[in-house]
C-alpha positions in Angstrom: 0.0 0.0 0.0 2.7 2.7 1.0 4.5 2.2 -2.8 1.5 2.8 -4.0 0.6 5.3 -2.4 4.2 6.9 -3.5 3.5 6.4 -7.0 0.3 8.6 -6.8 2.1 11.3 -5.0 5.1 11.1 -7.9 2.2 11.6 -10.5 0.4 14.6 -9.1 3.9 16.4 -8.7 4.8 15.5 -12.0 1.0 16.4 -13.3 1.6 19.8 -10.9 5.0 20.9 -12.7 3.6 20.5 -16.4 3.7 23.3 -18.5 0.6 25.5 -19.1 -0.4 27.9 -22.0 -0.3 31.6 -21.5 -1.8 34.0 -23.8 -0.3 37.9 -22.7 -2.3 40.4 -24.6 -0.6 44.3 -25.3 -2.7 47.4 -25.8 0.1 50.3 -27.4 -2.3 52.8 -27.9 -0.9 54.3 -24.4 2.3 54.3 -26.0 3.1 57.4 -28.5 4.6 56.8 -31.0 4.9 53.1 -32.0 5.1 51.9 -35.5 3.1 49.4 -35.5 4.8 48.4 -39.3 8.3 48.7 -38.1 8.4 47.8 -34.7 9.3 44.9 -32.7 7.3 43.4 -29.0 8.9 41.4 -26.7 8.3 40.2 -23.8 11.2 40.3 -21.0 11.1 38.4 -17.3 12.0 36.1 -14.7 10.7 33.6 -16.9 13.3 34.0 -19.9 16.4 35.5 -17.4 15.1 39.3 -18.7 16.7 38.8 -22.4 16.1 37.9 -25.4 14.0 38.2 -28.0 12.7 34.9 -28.2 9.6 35.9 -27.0 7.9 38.1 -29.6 4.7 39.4 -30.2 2.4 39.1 -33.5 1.0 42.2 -34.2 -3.2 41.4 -35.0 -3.6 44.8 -36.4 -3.3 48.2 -34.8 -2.4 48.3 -31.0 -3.2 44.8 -30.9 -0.6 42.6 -30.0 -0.4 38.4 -28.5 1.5 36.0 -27.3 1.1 32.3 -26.5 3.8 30.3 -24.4 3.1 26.7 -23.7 6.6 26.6 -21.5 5.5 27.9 -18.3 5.1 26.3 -15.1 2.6 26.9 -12.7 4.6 29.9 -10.2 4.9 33.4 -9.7 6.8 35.7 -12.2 7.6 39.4 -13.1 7.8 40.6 -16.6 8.3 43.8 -18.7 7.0 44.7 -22.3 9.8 46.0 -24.4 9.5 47.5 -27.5 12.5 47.7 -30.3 12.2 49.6 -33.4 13.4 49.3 -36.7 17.1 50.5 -36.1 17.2 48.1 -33.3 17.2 50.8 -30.2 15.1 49.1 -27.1 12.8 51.0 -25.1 11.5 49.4 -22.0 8.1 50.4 -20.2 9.0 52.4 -17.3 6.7 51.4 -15.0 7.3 49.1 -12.4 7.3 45.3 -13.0 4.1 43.6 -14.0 3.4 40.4 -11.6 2.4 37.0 -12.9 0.6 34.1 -11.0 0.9 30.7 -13.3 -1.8 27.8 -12.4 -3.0 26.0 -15.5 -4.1 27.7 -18.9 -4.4 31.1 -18.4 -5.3 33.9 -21.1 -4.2 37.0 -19.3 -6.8 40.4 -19.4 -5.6 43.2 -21.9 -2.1 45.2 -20.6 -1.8 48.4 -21.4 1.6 50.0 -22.3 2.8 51.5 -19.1 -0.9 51.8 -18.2 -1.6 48.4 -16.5 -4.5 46.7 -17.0 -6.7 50.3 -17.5 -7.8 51.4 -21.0 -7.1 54.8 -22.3 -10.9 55.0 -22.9 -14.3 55.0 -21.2 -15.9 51.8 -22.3 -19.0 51.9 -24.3 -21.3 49.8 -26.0 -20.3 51.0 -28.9 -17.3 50.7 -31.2 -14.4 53.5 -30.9 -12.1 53.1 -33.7 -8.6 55.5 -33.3 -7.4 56.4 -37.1 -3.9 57.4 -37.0 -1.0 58.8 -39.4 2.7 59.2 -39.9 3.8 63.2 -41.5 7.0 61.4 -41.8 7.0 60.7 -46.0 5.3 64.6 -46.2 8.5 66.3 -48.4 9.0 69.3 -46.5 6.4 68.8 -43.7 6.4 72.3 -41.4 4.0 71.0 -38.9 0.6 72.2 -40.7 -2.4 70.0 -38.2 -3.3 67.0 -39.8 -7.4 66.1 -39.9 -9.3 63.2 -41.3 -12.2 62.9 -43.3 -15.1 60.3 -43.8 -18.5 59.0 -43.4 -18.2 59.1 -39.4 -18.3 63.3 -40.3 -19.8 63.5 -43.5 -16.2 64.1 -45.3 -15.5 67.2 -43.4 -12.2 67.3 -42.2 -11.7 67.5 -38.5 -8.1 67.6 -37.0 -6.2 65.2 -35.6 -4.1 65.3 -32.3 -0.5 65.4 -32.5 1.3 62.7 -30.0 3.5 64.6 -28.4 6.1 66.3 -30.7 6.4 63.0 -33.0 5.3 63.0 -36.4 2.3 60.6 -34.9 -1.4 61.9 -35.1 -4.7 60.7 -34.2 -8.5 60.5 -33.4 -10.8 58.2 -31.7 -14.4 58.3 -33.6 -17.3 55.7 -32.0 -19.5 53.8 -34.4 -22.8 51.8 -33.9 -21.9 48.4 -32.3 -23.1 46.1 -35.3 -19.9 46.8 -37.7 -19.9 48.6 -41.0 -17.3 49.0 -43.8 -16.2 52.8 -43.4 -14.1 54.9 -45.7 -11.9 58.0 -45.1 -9.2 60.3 -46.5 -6.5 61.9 -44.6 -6.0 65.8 -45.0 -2.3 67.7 -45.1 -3.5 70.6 -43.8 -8.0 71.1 -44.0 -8.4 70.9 -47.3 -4.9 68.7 -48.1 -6.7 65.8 -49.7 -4.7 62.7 -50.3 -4.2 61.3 -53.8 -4.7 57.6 -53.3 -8.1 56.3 -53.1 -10.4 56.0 -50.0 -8.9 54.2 -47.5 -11.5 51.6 -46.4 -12.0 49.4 -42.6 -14.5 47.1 -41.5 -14.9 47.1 -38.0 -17.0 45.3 -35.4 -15.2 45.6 -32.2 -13.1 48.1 -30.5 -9.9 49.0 -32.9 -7.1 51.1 -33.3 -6.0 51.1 -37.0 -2.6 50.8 -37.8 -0.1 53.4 -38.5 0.0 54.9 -42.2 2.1 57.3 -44.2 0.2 59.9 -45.9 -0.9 59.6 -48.9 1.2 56.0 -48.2 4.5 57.4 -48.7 7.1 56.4 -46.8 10.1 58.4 -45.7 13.0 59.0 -48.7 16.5 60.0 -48.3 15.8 62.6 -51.1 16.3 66.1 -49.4 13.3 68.6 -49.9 13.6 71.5 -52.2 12.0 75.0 -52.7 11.5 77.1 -55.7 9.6 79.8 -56.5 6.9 78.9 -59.2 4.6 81.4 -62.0 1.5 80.5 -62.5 -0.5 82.6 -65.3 -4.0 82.8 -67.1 -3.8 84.4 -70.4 -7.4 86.1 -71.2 -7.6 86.9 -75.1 -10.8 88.9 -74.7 -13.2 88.5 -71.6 -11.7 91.1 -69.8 -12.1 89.2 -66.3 -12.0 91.7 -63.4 -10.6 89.5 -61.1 -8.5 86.2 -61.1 -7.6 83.8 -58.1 -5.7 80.6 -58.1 -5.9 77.6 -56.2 -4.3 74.0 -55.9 -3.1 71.5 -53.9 0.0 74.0 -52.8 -3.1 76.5 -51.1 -5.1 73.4 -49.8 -7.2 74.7 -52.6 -7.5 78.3 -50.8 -8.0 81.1 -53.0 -4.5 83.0 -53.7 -5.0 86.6 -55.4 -4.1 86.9 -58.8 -2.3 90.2 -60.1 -3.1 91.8 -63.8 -1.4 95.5 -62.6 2.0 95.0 -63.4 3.0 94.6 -59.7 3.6 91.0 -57.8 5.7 89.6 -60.4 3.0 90.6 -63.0 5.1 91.9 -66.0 3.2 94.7 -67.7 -0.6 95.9 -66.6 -4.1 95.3 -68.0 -2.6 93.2 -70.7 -5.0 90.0 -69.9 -2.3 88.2 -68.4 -2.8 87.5 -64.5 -0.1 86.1 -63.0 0.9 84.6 -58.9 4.1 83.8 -57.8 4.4 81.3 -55.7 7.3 81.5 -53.0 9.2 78.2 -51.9 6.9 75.5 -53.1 8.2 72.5 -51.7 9.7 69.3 -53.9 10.0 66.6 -55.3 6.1 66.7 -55.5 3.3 67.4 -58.1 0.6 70.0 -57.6 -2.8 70.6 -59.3 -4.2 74.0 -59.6 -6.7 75.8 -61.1 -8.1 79.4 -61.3 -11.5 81.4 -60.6 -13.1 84.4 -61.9 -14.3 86.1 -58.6 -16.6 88.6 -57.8 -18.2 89.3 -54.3 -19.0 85.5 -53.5 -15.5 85.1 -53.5 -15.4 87.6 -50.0 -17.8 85.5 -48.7 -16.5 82.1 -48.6 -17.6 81.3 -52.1 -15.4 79.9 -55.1 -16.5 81.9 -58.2 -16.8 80.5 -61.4 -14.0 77.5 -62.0 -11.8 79.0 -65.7 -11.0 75.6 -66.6 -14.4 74.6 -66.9 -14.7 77.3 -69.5 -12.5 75.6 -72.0 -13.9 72.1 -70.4 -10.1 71.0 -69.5 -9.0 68.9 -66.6 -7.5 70.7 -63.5 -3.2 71.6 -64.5 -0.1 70.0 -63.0 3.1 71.1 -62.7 6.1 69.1 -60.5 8.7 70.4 -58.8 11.5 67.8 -59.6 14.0 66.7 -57.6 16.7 69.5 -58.7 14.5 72.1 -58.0 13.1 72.4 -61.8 9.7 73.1 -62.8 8.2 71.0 -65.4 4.4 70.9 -66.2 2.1 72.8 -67.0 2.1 76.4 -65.3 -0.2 78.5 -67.1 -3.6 77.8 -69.5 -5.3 80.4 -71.8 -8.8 81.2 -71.9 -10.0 82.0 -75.6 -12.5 84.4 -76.7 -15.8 83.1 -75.9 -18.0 85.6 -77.7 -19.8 88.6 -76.0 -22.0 88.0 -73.1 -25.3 87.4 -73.2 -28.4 87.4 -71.3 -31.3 85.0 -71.8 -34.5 83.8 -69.6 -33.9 80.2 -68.8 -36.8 77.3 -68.1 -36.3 74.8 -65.5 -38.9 72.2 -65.5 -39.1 68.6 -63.4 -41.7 66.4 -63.5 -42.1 64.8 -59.5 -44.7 62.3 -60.0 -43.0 59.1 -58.6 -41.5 61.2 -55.4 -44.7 62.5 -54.3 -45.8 61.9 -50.9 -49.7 62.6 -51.6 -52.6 60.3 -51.8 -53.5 58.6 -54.8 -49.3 58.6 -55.6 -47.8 55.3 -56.1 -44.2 55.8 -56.2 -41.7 56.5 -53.2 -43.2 58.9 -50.7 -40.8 61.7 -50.3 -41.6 64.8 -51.3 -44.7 67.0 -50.0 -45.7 70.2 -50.6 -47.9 69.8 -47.9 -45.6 69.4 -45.0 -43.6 72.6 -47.2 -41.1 70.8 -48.8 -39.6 72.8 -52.0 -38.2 72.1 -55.2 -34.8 73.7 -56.4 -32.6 74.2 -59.4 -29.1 75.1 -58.2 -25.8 75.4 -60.3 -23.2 77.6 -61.6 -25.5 80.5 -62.3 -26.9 81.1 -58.9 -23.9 80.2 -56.9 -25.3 76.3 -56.4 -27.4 77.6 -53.3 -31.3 78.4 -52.8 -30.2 81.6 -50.9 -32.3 83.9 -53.3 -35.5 82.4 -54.3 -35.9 84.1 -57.6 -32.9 82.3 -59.4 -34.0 78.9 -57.7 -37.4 78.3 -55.9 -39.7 76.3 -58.3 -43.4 76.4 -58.5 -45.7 73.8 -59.3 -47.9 74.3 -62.3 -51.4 73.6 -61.1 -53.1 70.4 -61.6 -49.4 68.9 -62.5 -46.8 67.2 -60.9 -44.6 70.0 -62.3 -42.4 72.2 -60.6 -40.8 75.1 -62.7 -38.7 78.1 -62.4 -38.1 80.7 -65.2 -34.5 82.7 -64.2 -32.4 85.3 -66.1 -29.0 83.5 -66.6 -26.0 85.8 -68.3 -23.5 84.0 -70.0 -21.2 83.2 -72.9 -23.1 81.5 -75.9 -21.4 78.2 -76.3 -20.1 77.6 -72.4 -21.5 74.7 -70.9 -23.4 76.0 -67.0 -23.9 73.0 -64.5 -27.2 72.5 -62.7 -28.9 70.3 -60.8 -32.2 69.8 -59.5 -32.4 70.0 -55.3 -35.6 68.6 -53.5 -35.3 71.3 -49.9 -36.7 68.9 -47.3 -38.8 70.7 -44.4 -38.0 69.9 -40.9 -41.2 68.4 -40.8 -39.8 65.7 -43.5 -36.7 65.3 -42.5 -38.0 64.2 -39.2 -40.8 62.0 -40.6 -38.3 60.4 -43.0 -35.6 60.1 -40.1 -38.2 58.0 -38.3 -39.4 56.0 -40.8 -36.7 54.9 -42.4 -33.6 55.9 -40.6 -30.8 59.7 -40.4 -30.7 61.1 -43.9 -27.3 62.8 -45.1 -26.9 65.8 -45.7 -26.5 65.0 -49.3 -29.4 63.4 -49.4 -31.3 66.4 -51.4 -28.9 66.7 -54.7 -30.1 64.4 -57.3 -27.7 62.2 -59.0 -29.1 62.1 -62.8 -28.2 58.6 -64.0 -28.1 60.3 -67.5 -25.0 62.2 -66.5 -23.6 59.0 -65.0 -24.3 61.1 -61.0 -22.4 64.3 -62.4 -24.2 67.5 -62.6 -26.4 68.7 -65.8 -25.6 71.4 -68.0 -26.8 73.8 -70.9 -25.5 76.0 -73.3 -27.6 79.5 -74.1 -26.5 78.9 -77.6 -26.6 82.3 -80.1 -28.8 85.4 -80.1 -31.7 84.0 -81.6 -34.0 87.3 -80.8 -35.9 85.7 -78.3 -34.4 85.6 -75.0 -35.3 82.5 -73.9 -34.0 78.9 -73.7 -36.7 76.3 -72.3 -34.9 73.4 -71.3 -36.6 69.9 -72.0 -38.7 67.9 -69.0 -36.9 66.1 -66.4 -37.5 64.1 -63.7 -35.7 64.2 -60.5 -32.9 61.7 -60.3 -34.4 61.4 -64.4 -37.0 59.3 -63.2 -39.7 59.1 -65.5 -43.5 57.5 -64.8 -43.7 54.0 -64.0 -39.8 54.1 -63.1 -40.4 52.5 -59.6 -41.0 49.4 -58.2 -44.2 49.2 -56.5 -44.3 48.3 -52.6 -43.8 45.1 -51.0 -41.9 43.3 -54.2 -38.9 41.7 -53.4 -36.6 41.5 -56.2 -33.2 40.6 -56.3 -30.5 42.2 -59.0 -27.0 40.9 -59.9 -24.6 42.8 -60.9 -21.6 41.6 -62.9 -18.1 43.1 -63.6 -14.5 41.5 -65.5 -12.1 42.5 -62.8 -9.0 41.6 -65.6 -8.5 45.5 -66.4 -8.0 45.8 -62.8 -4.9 44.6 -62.1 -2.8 47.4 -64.3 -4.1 49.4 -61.2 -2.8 47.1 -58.4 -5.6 44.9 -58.1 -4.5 40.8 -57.4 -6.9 38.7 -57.8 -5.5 36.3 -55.2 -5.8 38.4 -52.4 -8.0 41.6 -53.0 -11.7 41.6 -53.1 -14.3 43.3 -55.1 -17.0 44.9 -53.6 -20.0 46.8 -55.9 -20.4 50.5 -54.2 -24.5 51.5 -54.4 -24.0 55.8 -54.8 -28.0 56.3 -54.6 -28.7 58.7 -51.1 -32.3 57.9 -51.6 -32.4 53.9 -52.6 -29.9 53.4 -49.9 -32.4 55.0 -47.3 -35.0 53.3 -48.1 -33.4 49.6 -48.3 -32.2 50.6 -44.8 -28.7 50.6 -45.8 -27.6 53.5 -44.2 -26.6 56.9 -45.4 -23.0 56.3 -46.0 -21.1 54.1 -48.5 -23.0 50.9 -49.2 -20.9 48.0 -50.2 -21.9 44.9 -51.1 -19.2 42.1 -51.1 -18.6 40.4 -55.2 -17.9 36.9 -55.3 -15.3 35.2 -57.9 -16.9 33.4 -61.1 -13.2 32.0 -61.7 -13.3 33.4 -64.9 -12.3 37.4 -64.1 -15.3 37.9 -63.2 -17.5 38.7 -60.4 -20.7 39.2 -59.1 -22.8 41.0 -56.3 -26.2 39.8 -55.4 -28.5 42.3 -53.8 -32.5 41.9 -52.8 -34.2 45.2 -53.0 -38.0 45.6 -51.8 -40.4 48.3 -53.5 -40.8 50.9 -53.9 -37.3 51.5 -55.3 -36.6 53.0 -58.8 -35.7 51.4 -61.8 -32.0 52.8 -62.3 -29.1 51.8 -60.3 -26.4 54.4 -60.0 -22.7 52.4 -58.8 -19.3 51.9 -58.8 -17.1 48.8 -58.4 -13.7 48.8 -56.8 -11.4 46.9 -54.7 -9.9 46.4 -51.4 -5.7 46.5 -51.7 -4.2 44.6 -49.3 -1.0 45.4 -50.2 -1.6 49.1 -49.7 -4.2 48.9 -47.3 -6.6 51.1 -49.6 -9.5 50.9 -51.3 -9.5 51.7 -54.8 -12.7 52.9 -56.8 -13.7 53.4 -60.2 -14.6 57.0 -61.3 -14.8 59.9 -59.0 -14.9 63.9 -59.3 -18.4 65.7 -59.5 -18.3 65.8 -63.6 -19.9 63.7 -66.3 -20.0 60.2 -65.9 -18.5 59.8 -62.0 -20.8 56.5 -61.5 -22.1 53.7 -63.8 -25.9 53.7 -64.7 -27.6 50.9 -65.3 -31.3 50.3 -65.8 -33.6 46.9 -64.4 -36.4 46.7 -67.0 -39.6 44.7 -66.5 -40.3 41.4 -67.8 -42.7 42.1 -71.1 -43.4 38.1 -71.5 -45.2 38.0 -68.3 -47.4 40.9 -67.6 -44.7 43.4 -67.6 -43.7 42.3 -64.0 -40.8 43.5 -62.3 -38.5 40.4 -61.5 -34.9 39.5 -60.5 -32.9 40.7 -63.1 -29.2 40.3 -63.8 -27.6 43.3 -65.4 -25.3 43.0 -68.2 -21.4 42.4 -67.5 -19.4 45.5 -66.9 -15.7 45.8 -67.3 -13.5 48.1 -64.6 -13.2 51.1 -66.0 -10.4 53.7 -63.4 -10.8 56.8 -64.9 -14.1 58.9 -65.2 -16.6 59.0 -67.2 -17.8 55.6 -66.5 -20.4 54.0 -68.9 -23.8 54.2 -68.7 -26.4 52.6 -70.1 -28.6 54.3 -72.5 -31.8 56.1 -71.1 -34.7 55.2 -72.9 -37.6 55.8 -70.6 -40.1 54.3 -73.2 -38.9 51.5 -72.3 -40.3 50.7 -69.4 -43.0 47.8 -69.5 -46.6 48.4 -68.2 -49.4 46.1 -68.5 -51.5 49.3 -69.6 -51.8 50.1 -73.3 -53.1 52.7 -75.5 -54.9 51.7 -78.4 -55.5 54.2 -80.4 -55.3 58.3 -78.9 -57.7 59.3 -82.1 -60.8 57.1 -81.0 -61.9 59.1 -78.2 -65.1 57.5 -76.9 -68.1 60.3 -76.0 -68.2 58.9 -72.7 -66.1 56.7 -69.8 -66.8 53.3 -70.3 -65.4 49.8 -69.0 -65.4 46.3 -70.8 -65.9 42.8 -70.1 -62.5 40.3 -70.1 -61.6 38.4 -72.5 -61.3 35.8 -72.1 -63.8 35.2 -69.7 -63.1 32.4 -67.7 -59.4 32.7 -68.1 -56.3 31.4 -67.7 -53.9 32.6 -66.5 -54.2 35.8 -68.6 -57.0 37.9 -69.4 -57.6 41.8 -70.4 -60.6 44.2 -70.9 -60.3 47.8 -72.3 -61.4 51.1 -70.9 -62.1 54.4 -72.5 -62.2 58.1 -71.2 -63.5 61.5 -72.7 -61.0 63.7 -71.4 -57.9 63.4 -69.4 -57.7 62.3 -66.3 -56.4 60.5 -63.6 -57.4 56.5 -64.0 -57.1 53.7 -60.8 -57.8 50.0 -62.0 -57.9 48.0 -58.4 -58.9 43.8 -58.5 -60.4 41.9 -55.7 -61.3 39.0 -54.9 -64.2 37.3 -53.6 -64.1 38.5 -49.7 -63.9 42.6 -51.0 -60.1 42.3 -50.5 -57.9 44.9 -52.9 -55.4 42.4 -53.5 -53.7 44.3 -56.7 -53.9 47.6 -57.4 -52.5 49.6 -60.8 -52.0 53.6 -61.9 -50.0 55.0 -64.6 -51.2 58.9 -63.1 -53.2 61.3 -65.5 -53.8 59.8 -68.8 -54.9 62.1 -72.1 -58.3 61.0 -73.3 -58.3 58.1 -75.5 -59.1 54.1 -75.2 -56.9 51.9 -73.5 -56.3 48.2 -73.0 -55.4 46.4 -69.4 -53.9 43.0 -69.4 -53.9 41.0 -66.1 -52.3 37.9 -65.4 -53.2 36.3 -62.3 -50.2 37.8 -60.1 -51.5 40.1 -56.9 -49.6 43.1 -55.2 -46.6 41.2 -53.5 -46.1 39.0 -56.7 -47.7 35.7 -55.7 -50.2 33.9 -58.3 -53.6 34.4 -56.3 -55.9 30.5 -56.9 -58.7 30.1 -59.0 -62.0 31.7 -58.2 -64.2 35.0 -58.4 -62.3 38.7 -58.9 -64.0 41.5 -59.1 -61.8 44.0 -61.6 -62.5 48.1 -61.1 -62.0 50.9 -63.3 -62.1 54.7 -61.2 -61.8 57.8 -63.3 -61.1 60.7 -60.9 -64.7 61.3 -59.3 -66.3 61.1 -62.8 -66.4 57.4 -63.5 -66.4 53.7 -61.5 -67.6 50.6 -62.0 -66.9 47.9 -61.4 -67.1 44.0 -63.1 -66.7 40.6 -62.1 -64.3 37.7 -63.6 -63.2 34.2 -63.1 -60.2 32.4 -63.0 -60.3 28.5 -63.8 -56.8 26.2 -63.6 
């Protein structure tokens, strides 16, 4: 008995001394300044005789750092975090020694550099995500703030703070706990944009993003050098009263231009405006432009964009390494013909916005609750400050809104416009309830025409008239019939060849395609939030890819989009298009299915191809189109008086029709139900002229389903001037 009894006591010392797993967990957001790229974590203690590097950390992204060691033995120890850069210097914390108690697996609680176990944060039940970068790569840096920009603050750049006096900066923004893919720019400076794409994160927990270069350009041994660079404009005729230039080397503020001989300007009132630019820092590139001002320009507004006179891309010049110029420096703006002045027509057709009864679109807009219709653009500063150059009215008994403006001009320069729905507090909190925050871009239309870029018109010649009436529109282009009616689910694909893609860094074997939805007001009412909606593209194995995405009415018939692509080698995401000009997004229509009662069903678009560079295709707009089961058969046989038919055929299966006629125009409603008084499908087109019209039905109620044989009841309502109503059968 006693050997035996030794032999237990023998195994539960040896079972006692076996080593356990330890997981140590590092939090380095207390700790300014740590490269999370370049830098090296160890672990240092009794456990390893205090040297070494044996024990080093992985790096999970960010401040985030582990370590697992299955070689410890159930004791007490003491242990350091030291942290070694890339030219090998050591920096130890400088806190006391942390204590360690060993007994079995243990997965130690998040250390903090120098900070214990405590977080440099209040915890909260929602996600705080600290978006950081480096000014080290910045040629020339002088210690201009650094901000960010995004959809956590609608892309308006807010600054960063500076960590200590290192070239590290930072800001913590909180986001709603159930994770969303988020994109952001850094600025040099309010204003400094970067040139990559968006950078792009998905987040679902608490992060701190790793450490980035601006514009993801590291440090370089190449020595910064300043020159002074001329910018001119050379006006050949338009006798522009003031000039100001702008670029990247302002932040795009305005600089004042100088036509008086003075300021480096070589002779006075010759049309040639010139600003010298003093120490402009290289190797770098800048873009630039210049603005005819006039008073808007004293009060924060931009004037009117030259280079969009001549319709040429913003300039670049370089300042190379030597401290040359090369580039372009100066542009010339030719004579653009006299001036002139003509009454301009605005007209937009709102029928599938309205929020009124009897509408059958997307209820948005109401006159009612005082919402307004706007044109804004080039010609009126693109505000609604003064109502006579923007305000529309709407033309009684129409869903019409109009304005009539004086606009002054040259003849054959293209003026950018477009149409603004001015939301009353009243909507925007209604909407806000209903369906979630809007943006505040949420009121510009983005024409799918014009690919989302703005409108425009020429005034064209003197023609003795005065006036230039610009064709209908609808909102967004959205013509009758262009939405989805409510409570159909239908699902769209949409298809792209990704093989252009990789002359712009993308690699298939590592990168992934996501589709970008740019629609304020289909993302809003999908419930996909106000920002950036992308939906993730899966790999055909053939280049190509494709996004799946169920959509319930009402939506509208156009998609407006972009694809792009997440670089994980640069940690960027990069986009098709971009810019506010022509043809910024792809446009692509989903059109009904004519072979089965013009229904709206899933639909796979045709296959794109990526495309970098703006303007982006878009697919013709051809809004007569767009299948409806209601047909006109001939305008000239206008009946005396409102009258509905019997179906044909009569019992049927599973299609039928019956034609109406009305004596003047009017609003027409054709409703079915079925044998309990139910409305189970309802149909109206709006106002239709007078004229005789045929209705084809097959079977299929409001949600889509195929209703079962028995008794309907079909219903024909013309205004307050005309119902009645019929009965049908339906036989399988």
């Amino acid at each position: 008995m006693k050997t035996y009894s030794n032999k237990i006591f023998v195994i539960l010392l040896a079972l006692s001394t076996l080593s356990a797993g330890v997981t140590f967990n590092l939090n380095t957001s207390t700790g300014p300044g740590f490269t999370d790229t370049t830098s090296t974590l160890v672990i240092r203690g009794s456990m390893n005789g205090w040297a070494g590097n044996d024990w080093e950390m992985s790096n999970l992204g960010g401040d985030y750092w582990v370590y697992t060691s299955d070689t410890l033995s159930d004791g007490e120890y003491e242990y350091k975090y030291v942290v070694i850069d890339e030219m090998g210097t050591e920096a130890w914390e400088s806190t006391g020694n942390r204590a360690l108690t060993v007994s079995g697996e243990t997965d130690l609680p998040q250390d903090y550099w120098e900070n214990g176990t405590t977080p440099p944060y209040t915890e909260t039940d929602s996600i705080d995500v600290w978006f950081r970068v480096s000014t080290a790569g910045i040629v020339g840096y002088g210690g201009d703030t650094m901000f960010v920009a995004g959809y956590m603050n609608s892309w308006n750049g807010e600054p960063l703070t500076q960590e200590g006096d290192s070239e590290f900066w930072s800001r913590q923004y909180s986001f709603d706990p159930d994770g969303e893919l988020i994109a952001y720019k850094f600025q040099h400076g309010l204003g400094g944009w970067e040139s990559i794409s968006n950078r792009t994160v998905t987040v679902s927990s608490d992060t701190t993003l790793g450490w980035v270069y601006w514009d993801n350009i590291p440090p370089s041994d190449v020595e910064a050098v300043y020159t002074n660079v001329t910018l001119t404009v050379v006006d050949e005729g338009l006798s522009f009263q003031d000039v100001r230039f702008k670029g990247q080397f302002s932040n795009w503020n305005l600089i004042q231009g100088y036509d008086d001989g003075t300021n480096g300007d070589e002779s006075a009132n010759d049309g040639i405006w010139t600003v010298v630019l003093d120490s402009v820092v290289g190797p770098n590139s800048y873009e630039w432009g210049a603005v005819e001002c006039d008073s808007t320009c004293d009060n924060g507004g931009n004037g009117v964009w030259l280079l969009n006179l001549i319709q040429e891309p913003n300039q670049e010049f370089t300042v190379e390494e030597d401290g040359s110029v090369s580039g372009s420096t100066s542009f010339t703006i030719p004579y653009l013909g006299d001036e002139i002045t003509k009454t301009v027509i605005f007209s937009v057709d709102m029928t599938e916005w309205l929020d009124e009864e009897g509408a059958t679109g997307m209820p948005i807009f109401s006159v009612a609750r005082g919402d307004q219709m706007q044109v804004r653009g080039g010609f009126n500063g693109w505000n609604g400050d003064d109502p006579t150059n923007s305000e529309m009215t709407r033309t009684p008994g129409t869903n019409i809104f109009s304005l009539a403006t004086s606009v002054t001009g040259y003849p054959n320069t293209a003026t950018e416009y477009k149409y603004y729905m001015e939301l009353d507090s009243s909507s925007i909190d209604l909407i806000s309830e209903t369906y979630g925050d809007i943006t505040d871009a949420i009121g510009w239309e983005d024409s799918p025409q014009y690919g989302g870029g703005n409108r425009f018109f020429t005034l064209g010649s003197d023609d003795g008239t005065g006036l230039l009436e610009l064709p209908l529109s609808g909102y967004y282009d959205l013509p009758a019939g262009g939405v989805v009616p409510c409570c159909r689910t239908v699902t769209l694909t949409f298809n792209t060849d990704m093989t252009d893609a990789e002359a712009d860094g993308f690699d298939p074997a590592e990168d992934s395609v996501y589709l970008s939805l740019k629609d304020h007001w289909l993302k809003l009412l999908q419930g996909l939030g106000g920002g950036d909606h992308k939906a993730y593209a899966t790999a055909n194995g053939d280049g190509t890819y494709s996004a799946n995405i169920s959509f319930v009415g009402p939506f509208p018939w156009h998609m407006i989009y972009t694809w792009g692509f997440y670089d994980v080698s640069e940690f960027a995401y990069v986009e098709e298009g971009g810019g506010f000009g022509f043809g910024r997004f792809r446009a692509r229509y989903h059109h009904a299915n004519a072979n089965n009662d013009c229904w709206w069903r899933d639909y796979s678009f045709p296959l794109d191809s990526w495309q970098n560079d703006p303007p982006l295709p878009v697919e013709n707009w051809e809004p007569d189109s767009i299948c409806i089961p209601l047909a006109g058969i001939d305008d000239g046989l206008i009946p005396d008086e409102f009258f509905l038919s019997n179906n044909y055929p009569n019992p049927f299966n599973p299609t039928t029709s019956f034609t109406f006629g009305i004596s003047s125009s009017i609003e027409v409603n054709i409703n079915i139900y079925n044998i309990l008084g139910q409305k189970i499908f309802s149909y109206s087109n709006g106002k239709l002229d007078a004229g005789t019209y045929e209705f084809n039905w097959s079977g299929i109620d409001q949600i889509g389903q195929q209703v079962t044989s028995g008794i309907y009841f079909y219903e024909m309502e013309a205004g307050n001037d005309f119902r009645e109503i019929k009965k049908m059968t339906l036989l399988k």
